[in-house]
C-alpha positions in Angstrom: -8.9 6.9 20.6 -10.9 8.3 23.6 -8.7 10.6 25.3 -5.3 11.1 26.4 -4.4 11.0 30.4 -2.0 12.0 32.8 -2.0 8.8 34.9 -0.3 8.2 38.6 1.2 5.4 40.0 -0.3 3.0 43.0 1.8 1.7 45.2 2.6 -1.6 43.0 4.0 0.4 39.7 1.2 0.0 38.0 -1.6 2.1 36.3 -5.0 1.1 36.8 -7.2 2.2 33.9 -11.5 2.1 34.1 -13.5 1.5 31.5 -17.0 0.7 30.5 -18.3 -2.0 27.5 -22.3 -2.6 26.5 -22.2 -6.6 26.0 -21.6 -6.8 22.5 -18.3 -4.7 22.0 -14.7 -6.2 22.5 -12.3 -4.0 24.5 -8.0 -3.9 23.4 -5.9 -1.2 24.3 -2.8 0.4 23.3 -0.6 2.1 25.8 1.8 4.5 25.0 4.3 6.0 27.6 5.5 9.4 27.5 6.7 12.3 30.2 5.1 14.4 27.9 1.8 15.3 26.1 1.8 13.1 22.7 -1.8 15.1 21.7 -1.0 18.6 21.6 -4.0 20.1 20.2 -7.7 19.0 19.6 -6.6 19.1 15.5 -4.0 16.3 16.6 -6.4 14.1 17.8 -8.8 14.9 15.1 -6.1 14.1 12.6 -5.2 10.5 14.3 -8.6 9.1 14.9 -9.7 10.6 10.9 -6.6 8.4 9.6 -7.6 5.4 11.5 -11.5 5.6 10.7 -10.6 6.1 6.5 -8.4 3.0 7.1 -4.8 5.0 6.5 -3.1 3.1 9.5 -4.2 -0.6 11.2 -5.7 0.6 15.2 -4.7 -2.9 16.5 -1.0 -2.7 17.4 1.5 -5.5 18.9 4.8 -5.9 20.0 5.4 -8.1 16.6 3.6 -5.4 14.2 -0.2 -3.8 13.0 -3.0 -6.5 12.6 -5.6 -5.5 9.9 -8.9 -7.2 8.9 -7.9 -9.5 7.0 -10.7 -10.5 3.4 -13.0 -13.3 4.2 -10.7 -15.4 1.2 -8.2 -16.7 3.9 -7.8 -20.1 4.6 -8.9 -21.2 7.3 -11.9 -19.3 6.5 -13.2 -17.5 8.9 -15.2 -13.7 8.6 -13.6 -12.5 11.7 -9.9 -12.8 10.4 -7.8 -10.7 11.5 -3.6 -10.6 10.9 -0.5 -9.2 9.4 -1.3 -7.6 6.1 2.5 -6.7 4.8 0.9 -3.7 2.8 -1.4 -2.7 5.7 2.1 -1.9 8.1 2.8 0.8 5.6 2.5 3.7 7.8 2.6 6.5 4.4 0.1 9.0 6.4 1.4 8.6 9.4 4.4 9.6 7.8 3.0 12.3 6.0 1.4 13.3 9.1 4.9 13.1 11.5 6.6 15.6 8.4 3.5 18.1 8.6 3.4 18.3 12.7 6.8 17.4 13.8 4.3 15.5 16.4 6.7 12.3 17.7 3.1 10.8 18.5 2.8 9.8 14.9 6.5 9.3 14.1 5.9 6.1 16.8 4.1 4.4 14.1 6.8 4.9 11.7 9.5 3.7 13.9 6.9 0.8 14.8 6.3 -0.3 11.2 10.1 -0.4 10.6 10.7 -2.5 13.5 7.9 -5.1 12.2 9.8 -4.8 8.9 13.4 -5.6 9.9 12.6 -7.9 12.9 9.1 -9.8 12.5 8.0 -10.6 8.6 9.2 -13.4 6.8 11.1 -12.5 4.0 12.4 -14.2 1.0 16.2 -15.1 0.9 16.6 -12.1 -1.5 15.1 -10.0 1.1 12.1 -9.6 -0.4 8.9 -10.0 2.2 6.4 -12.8 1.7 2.6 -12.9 3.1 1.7 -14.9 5.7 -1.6 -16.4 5.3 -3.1 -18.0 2.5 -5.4 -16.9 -0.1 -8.1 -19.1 -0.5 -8.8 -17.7 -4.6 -4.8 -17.4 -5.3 -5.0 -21.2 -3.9 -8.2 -22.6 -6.0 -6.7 -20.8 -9.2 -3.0 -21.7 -8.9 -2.5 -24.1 -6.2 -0.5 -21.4 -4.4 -0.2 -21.6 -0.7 1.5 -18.9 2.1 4.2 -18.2 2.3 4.4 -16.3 -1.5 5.2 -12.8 -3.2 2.7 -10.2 -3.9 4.4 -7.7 -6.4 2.5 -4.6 -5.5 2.7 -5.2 -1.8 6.4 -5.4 -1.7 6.1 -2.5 -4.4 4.0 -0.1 -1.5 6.7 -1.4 1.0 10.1 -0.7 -1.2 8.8 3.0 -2.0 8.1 3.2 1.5 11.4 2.3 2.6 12.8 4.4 -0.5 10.8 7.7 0.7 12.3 6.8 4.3 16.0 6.1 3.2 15.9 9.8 1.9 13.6 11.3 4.4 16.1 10.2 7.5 19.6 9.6 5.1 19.7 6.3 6.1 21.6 4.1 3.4 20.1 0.7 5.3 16.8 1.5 4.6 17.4 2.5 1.0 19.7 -0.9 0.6 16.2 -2.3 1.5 14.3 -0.3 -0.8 16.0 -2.1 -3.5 15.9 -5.4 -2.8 12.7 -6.0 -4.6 14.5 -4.4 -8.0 16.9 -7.0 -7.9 14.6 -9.8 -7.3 12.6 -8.6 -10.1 15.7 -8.9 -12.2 16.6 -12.2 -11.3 13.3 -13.6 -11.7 13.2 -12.3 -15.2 16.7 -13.8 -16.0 15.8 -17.0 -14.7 12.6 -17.1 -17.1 9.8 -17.0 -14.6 7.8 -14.5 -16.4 4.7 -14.2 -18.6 5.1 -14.9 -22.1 2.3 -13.4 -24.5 2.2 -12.9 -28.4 2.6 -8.9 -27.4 5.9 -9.6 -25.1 6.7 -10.4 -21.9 5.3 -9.4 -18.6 5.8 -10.8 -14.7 2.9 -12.5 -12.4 1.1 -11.0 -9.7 2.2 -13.7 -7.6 5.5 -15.5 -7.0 5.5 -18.6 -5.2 7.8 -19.6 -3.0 7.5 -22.8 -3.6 6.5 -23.9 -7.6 6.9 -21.7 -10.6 3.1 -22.0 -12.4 2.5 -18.5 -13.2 -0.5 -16.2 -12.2 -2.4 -13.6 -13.9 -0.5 -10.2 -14.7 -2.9 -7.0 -13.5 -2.1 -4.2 -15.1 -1.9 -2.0 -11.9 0.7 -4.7 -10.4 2.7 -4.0 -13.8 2.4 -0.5 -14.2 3.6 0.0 -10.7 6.4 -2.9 -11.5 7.4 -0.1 -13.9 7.1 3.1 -12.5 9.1 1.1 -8.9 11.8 -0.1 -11.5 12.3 3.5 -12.9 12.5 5.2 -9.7 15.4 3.2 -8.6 17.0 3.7 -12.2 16.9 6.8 -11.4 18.4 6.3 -7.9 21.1 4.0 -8.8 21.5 4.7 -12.7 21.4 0.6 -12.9 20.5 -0.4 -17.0 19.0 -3.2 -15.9 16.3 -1.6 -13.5 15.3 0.5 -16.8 15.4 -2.3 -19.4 13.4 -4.5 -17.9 11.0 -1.6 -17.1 10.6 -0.3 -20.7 10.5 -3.8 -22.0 7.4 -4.7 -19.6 5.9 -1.2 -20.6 6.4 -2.0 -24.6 4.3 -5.2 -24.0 1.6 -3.2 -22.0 1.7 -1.1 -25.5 2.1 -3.6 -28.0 -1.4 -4.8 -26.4 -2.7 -1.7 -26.6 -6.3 -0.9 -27.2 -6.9 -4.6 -25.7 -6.8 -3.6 -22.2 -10.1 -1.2 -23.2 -13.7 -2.1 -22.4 -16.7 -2.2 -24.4 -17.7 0.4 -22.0 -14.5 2.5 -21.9 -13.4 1.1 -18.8 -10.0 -0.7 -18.6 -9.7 -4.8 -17.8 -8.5 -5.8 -14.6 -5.9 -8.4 -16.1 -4.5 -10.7 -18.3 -4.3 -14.4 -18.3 -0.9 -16.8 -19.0 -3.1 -17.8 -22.6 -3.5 -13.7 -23.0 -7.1 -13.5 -22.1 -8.2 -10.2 -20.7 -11.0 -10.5 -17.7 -11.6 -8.3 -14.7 -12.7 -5.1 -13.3 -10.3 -2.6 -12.7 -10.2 -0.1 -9.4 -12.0 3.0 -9.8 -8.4 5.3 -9.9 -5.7 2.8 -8.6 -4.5 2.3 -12.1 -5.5 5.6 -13.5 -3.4 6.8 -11.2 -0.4 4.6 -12.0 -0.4 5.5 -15.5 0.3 9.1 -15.1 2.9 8.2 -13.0 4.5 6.1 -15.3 3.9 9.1 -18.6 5.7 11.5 -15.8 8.2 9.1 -15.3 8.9 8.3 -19.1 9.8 12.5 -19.3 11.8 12.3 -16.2 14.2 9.9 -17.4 14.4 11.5 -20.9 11.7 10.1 -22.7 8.5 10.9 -24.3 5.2 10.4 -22.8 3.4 6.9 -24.2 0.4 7.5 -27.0 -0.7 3.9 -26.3 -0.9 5.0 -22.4 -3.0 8.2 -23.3 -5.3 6.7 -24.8 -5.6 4.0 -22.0 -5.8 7.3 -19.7 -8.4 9.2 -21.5 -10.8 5.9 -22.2 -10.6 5.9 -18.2 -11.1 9.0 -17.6 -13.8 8.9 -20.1 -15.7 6.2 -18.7 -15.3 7.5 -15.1 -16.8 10.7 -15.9 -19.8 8.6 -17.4 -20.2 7.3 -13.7 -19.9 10.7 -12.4 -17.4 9.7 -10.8 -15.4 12.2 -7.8 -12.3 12.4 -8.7 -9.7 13.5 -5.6 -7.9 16.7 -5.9 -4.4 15.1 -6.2 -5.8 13.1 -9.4 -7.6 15.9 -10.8 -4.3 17.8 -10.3 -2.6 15.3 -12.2 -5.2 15.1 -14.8 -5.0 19.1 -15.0 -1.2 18.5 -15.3 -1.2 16.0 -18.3 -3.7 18.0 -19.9 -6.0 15.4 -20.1 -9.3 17.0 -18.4 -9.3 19.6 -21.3 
């Protein structure tokens, strides 16, 4: 974003804009009409062009919804991929942002996203959403091809729609928010899950069109978990919290497993129970003590098998000298796990 103008009409309805390129840079524009100033102060401006440079919002905007860079792993393969990330239309921040500065600038990108949502993405018949393009690893691994689920994007998009549904008491958007819960349900009564010596858990993946199973992660089933709670909690549905707690006692029963040599945690585990991987630097860390505060929210006590899988973590990413941000330190302090 370069600046904000007040711009006049010619004679022909039309704005005529100037601009300058050096001969390696690629011009697109986004134009957004308003009687009004949309960028009230310089901390506005600050605050929009800081959330698109750290990545929190896609710059590239259409009528049909954001376009991200896409990994160099899609087929066709191509570096210079660009398209329709379901978990990159998430606008969170710009929600955040819209709630902090009443600003209707940012609240655009809200409404924008939710448009892409309802009108745009292919979704499953249970209402679930499905990506677009095709993995070239997920392919060479498991023979799956686009269109399929990916349980921790619709995870990102149902909380989004949940925080939504509350934030504008909109009973529609929390309908949404739930759709992925169901499907989770069915998918689990109909067998399609992971079957290990430990338990049960579900795939990464879900194809849309054959049933081999993928590799479980334990970030994708930890947020399974905590996303399953959250609309127990919501709904008071047994069934969200069953099968919750009964992927959580597998993560458990496996215990110690998912630890490192090193004190790090492993990325995943295999259909044949195999543990490979490295995990994100806080993603996961940050999903268990969601799921410990979840456990106590809904009457029960915190996990010892997830502690220690916390404090190994934590251990191993102070090793690194690792920065921790302040709303996982927070957390940290909060669990008294930092002590």
């Amino acid at each position: 974003m370069i600046e904000e103008k007040n711009s006049s009409y010619n004679d022909n309805n039309k704005i005529k804009t100037t601009f300058k390129l050096k001969n390696n840079e690629i011009f697109d524009q986004l134009y957004i009409r308003s009687n009004k100033s949309l960028i009230n102060t310089k901390n506005e401006k600050e605050t929009f062009i800081n959330l698109l440079n750290k990545g929190y919002s896609s710059p590239w905007i259409t009528f049909n919804g954001a376009n991200a860079k896409l990994a160099y792993s899609i087929e066709p393969y191509t570096t210079e991929g660009y398209g329709r990330n379901i978990g990159s239309i998430v606008e969170k921040q710009m929600h955040r942002t819209y709630q902090e500065t009443k600003n209707k600038f940012f609240e655009c990108f809200v409404l924008s996203s939710l448009h892409t949502f309802k009108n745009y993405l292919p979704r499953d018949i249970s209402g679930v959403w499905l990506t677009e393009y095709t993995s070239t690893w997920i392919k060479k691994d498991y023979g799956i091809k686009a269109l399929y689920v990916d349980t921790r994007h619709n995870d990102t998009i149902a909380e989004y729609m949940r925080t939504l549904s509350k934030y504008y008491n909109d009973d529609s958007l929390l309908e949404m928010s739930q759709y992925y819960a169901n499907y989770l349900v069915y998918e689990y009564k109909r067998g399609n899950i992971t079957k290990l010596k430990e338990g049960i858990l579900t795939p990464d993946y879900f194809s849309t069109h054959h049933n081999k199973n993928t590799h479980t992660s334990l970030n994708h089933q930890l947020a399974i978990i905590n996303y399953l709670l959250r609309c127990f909690i919501d709904t008071k549905n047994k069934e969200y919290k069953t099968l919750a707690l009964t992927y959580l006692e597998t993560i458990e029963n496996m215990g110690d497993e998912w630890i490192k040599p090193n004190k790090d945690l492993y990325y995943s585990v295999d259909t044949k129970g195999k543990m490979s991987g490295n995990d994100y630097a806080q993603l996961t860390l940050e999903d268990l003590l969601v799921t410990q505060n979840l456990l106590e929210e809904i009457g029960k006590k915190r996990s010892k098998e997830l502690d220690r899988l916390i404090e190994s973590k934590y251990s191993y990413l102070k090793s690194i000298d690792y920065k921790f941000n302040d709303y996982l330190t927070n957390q940290l302090e909060e669990g008294g796990y930092n002590e």
